[in-house]
N, C-alpha and C positions, 0 to 999 in steps of 0.2 A: 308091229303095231306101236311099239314104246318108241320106236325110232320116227315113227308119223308124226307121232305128238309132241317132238324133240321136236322136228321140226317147221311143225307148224306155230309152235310157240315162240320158234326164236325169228318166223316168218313177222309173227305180229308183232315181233317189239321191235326190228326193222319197221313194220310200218309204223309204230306209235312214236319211232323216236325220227323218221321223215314227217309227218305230220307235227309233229313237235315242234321242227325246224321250221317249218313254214307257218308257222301260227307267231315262234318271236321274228320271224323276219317282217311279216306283215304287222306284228305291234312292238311300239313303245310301251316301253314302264314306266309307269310315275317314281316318285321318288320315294313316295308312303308305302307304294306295295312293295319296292326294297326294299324300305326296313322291316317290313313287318315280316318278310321272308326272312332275312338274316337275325330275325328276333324269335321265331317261329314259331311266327303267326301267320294266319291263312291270311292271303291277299286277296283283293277284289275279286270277286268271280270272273268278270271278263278280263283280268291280267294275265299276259302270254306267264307269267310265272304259277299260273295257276296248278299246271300242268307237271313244274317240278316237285308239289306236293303229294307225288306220289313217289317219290324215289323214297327209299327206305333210312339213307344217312341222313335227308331232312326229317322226316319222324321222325327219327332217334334223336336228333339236334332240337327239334321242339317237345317233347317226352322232356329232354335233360332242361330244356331252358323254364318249363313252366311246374317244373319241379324247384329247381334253385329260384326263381324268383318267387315262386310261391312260397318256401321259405322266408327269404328275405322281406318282404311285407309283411309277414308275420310276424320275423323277429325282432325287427329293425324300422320299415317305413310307414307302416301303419300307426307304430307307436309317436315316432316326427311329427308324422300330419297332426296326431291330437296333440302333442307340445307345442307345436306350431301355433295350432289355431286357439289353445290358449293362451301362448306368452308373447307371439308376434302379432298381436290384434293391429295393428295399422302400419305394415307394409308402405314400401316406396313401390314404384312403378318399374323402377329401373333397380337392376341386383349386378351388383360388381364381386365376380367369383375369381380373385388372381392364384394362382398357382395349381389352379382345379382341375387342370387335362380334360378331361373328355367326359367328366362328372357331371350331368344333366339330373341324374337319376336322385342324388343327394339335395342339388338346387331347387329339384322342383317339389321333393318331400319338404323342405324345408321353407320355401319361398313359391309355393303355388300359384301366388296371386299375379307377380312379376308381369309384368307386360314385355320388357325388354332385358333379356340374362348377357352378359358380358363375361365370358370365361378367358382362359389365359393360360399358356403351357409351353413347355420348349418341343413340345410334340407336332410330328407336320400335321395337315390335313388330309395329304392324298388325295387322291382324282375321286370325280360323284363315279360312287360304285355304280358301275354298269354290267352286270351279271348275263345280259344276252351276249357279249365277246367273250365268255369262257365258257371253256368245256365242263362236261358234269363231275369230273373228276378237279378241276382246278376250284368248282362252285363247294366240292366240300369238303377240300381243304383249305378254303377259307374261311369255310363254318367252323370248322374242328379249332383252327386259329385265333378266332374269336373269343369261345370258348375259354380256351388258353387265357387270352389276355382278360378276361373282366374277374380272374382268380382271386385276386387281392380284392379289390376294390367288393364283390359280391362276399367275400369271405369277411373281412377286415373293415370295410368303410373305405379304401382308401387305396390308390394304386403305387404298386412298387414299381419305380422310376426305370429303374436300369432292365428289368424284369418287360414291361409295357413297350418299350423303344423298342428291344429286340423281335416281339411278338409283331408289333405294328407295321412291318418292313418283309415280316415272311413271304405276304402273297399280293396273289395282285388286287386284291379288296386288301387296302392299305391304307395304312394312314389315323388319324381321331374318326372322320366321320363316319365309317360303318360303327364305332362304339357308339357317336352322338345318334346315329341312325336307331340303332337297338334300344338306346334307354329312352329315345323318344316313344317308340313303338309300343315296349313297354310299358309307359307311365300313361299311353292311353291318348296318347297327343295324335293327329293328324297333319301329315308334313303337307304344305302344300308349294313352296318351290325350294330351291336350292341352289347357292351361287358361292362361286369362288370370288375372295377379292382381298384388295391390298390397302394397304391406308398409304396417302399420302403425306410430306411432314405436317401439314395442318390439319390433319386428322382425318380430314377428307376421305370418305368410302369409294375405289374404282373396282372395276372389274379386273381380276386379276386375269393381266396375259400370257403370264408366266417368265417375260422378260425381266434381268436385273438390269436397273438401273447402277452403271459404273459406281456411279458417287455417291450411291448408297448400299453398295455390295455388300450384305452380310446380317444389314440391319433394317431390311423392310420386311413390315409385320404382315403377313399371308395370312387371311382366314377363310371361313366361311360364313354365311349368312345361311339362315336355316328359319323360313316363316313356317308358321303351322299354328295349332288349334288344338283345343281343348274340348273336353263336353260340352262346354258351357256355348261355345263357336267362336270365343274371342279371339280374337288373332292375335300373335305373341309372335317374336324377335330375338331368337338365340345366334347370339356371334361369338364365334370359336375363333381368336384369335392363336398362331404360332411366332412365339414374339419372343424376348428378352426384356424382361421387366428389372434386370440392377440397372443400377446409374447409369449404366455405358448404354442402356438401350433402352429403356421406358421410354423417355422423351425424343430419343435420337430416333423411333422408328414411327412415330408420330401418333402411337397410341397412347400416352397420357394426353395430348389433344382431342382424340378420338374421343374418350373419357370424359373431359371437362366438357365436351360438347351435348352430353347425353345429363349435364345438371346433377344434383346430389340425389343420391338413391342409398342403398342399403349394401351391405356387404357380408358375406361368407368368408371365413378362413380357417380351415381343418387340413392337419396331416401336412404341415406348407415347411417341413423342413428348418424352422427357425431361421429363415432368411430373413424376417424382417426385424430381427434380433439385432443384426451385421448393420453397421454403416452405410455398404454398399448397396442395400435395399433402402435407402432414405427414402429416395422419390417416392414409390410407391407407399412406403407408410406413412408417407407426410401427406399423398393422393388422399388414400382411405380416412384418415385424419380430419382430413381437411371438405371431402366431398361427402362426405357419409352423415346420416343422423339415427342409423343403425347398425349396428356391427356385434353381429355374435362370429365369436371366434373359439377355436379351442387354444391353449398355451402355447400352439407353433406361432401365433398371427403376430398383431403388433403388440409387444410390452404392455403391461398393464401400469409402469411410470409415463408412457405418453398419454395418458389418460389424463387429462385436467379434473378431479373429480367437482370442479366445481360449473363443470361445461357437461359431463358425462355424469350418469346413472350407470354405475357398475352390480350386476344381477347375478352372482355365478349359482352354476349347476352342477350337480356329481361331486367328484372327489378330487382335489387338484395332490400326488402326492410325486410331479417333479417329473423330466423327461425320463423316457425310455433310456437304457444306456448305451444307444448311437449317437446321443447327442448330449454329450455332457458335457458341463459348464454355462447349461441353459435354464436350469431352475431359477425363480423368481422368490425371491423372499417376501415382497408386495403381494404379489399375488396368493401367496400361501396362506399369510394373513389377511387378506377380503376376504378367501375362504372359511378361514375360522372365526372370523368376526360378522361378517355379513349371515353368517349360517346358511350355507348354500343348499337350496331346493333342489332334492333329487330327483335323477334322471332313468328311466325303466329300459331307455337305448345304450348299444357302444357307440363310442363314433370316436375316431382317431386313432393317433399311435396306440392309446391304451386303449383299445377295445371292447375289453369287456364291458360289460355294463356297471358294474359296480366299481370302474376304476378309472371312463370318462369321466370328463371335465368340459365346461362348456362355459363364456363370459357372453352376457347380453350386454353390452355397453350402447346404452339409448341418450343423446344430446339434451341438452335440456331447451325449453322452448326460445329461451331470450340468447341461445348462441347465435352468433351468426354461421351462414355455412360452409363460409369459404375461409374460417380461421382456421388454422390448425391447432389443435390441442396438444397443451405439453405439461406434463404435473413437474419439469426440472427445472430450478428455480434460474438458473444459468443458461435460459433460450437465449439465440441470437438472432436476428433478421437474418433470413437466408435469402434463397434464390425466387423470383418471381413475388414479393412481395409478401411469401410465406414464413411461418416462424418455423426453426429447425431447431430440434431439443439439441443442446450443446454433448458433444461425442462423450460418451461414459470411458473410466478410465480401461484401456485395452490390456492394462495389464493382469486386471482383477476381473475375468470373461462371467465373473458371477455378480457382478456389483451394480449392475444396469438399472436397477432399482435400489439397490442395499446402499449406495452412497449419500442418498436422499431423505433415507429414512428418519424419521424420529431418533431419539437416541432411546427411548423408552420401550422400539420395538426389536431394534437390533438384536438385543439379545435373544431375546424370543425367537426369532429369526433366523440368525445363529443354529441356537438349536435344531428349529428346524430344519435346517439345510446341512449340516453334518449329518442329522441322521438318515437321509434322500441321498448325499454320498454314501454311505455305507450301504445301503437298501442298491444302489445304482449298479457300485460294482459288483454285488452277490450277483446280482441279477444279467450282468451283459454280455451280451452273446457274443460268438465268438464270430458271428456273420448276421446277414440281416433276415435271409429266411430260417436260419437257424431260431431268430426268436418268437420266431409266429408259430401254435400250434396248428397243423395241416387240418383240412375243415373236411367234413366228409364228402362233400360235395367237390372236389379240385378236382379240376377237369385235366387230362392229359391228352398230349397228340397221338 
């Protein structure tokens, strides 16, 4: 009798999984009920994906996801929304998010209102996930991969580079957009199409064919375009570009065009590495500079000396007490003192390399009304006319990697200053790790393959 029941059972999951088959070959999937599968979330009732919400590793994969993001609202983006919606009272239309990978989830706690997000990363896009060409075995180890990759950024704020590249490439759901998929999902948005495309040098949006153009081998910028919607039903405009924003490639791949063409809007900068510290990040800080009439950044973004304070409102939040020590010789001594002068209003979120909440930092730098918008702002007194008719803060001395601000100074603060910054040396080395996830502590939540 037990052997009847053996196999009449494995009778009907032959037939549940032939009928299966014929129900995704007979439908298409939108691109909303992808993501809301690989976010896991129920998709439309009449989606052939309906069907894989009985398999037991999707439970499990949505169990695990609406555990950890239910968390992270709690901890983290609930708290954004209400800083947000008191300190960002009038938002631009358009948000410029450069070094942000596949970060929706932070942009749009932070910048909800946005009509159009402009992201930016040396992360590909990969193909629009098509989950009816894989097996149910290939479907969840992409889930489990996922998982993997949003570790950092769900634990921390913020994605570990080298960590994310490797994740992003495991399967064949590859690429930024099944994460941009997820934190749309997520955050409650409704996708309604999805296109790959490339910009041309004049900024120009094509459909991308996937051919390289010879004469521009290396340096056209590949993204995607992702429309969708809100509760509210407004229709919104996320572009995930895969680009190279130093010198050698902002302008050469035709997305600083791209950019001026979309007018001054707002900008994000957290966890960005201090690249725009470097010379070879000019362009794009002298972009942000120059196209922005808002900019909250944390201490990676741009210097707090390109700041003209008499064209900017400088606001900061949290605690500023110096980089983490993967990046040393990147403390600002300007910026240490707005903090202690300005008395900066505290923050109840982490966000950044310091994490914790009591050891974020965050600058609301807002223009003032009689700027204009296409000036660039520069607090060093040695600008020069640069390139395109923009002013470019004169190169800080390269031999003193601390002085980027500290040469400009008062003579009145230096000392103060000084002090400060000897003792963030000494606090920097106790503290640096001997690796990069060595200095993070493991969250309970880290998902494994």
């Amino acid at each position: 009798m037990t052997q009847i029941f053996r196999t009449a059972a494995l009778a009907a999951n032959v037939f549940f999984l032939v009928v299966l088959a014929g129900a995704v070959n007979a439908q298409s999937v939108s691109p909303n009920d992808t993501a809301r599968y690989l976010a896991g979330l129920r998709p439309s009732t009449d989606s052939a994906l309906i069907a894989f919400t009985q398999d037991r590793a999707w439970q499990a994969h949505a169990d695990r996801f609406n555990t950890i993001f239910g968390k992270v609202d709690g901890r983290q983006l609930s708290r954004i929304r209400a800083w947000s919606s008191a300190k960002l009272t009038s938002p631009s239309p358009v948000l410029f998010y450069m070094f942000s990978g596949p970060d929706f989830l932070y942009a749009n706690a932070f910048f909800p209102s946005a009509s159009t997000y402009v992201m930016s990363g040396l992360e590909p896009v990969g193909p629009i996930p098509d989950l009816m060409k894989m097996s149910g075995e290939s479907v969840s180890h992409s889930l489990r991969n996922i998982e993997v990759s949003l570790n950092s950024i769900l634990a921390y704020s913020f994605f570990q580079t080298k960590d994310m590249r490797r994740s992003l490439i495991a399967t064949r759901v590859s690429g930024t957009l099944p994460i941009l998929y997820v934190f749309l999902a997520r955050s409650g948005k409704t996708i309604r199409d999805v296109s790959l495309i490339r910009l041309a040098d004049d900024g120009s949006v094509l459909p991308d064919d996937g051919v390289d153009n010879a004469e521009r081998a290396g340096r056209i910028a590949r993204g995607a375009k992702i429309v969708f919607a809100g509760e509210d039903g407004q229709v919104r405009t996320l572009y995930y570009f895969s680009t190279n924003v130093a010198n050698d490639g902002f302008k050469a791949s035709g997305f600083a065009r791209f950019c001026e063409r979309l007018g001054t809007g707002d900008a994000l900068v957290k966890s960005a590495s201090y690249l725009m510290h470097a010379n070879h990040f000019s362009d794009v800080r002298n972009f942000l500079l120059g196209h922005t009439r808002l900019m909250l950044q944390d201490d990676t973004g741009v210097p707090v000396a390109y700041f003209d304070q008499r064209q900017w409102q400088l606001r900061p939040f949290g605690h500023y007490t110096g980089p983490i020590g993967l990046f040393p010789g990147r403390y600002q001594p300007g910026l240490a003192q707005l903090f202690d002068e300005a008395r900066a209003e505290p923050i109840d979120f982490g966000i950044g390399y310091r994490w914790r909440p009591q050891s974020s930092n965050l600058m609301l730098a807002t223009r003032a009304g009689a700027a204009t918008p296409n000036a660039v702002a520069s607090a060093e007194a040695g600008s020069v006319a640069g390139k395109d008719g923009l002013v470019e803060p004169a190169a800080p001395d390269s031999a003193n990697a601390q002085t980027e601000t500290g040469a400009k100074e008062r003579k009145s603060g230096q000392r103060a200053a000084a002090g400060r910054k000897s003792a963030a040396r000494t606090a920097s080395r106790a503290q640096r790790p001997p690796g990069w996830s060595d200095y993070f502590t493991p969250w309970p939540f880290r998902f494994t393959r």
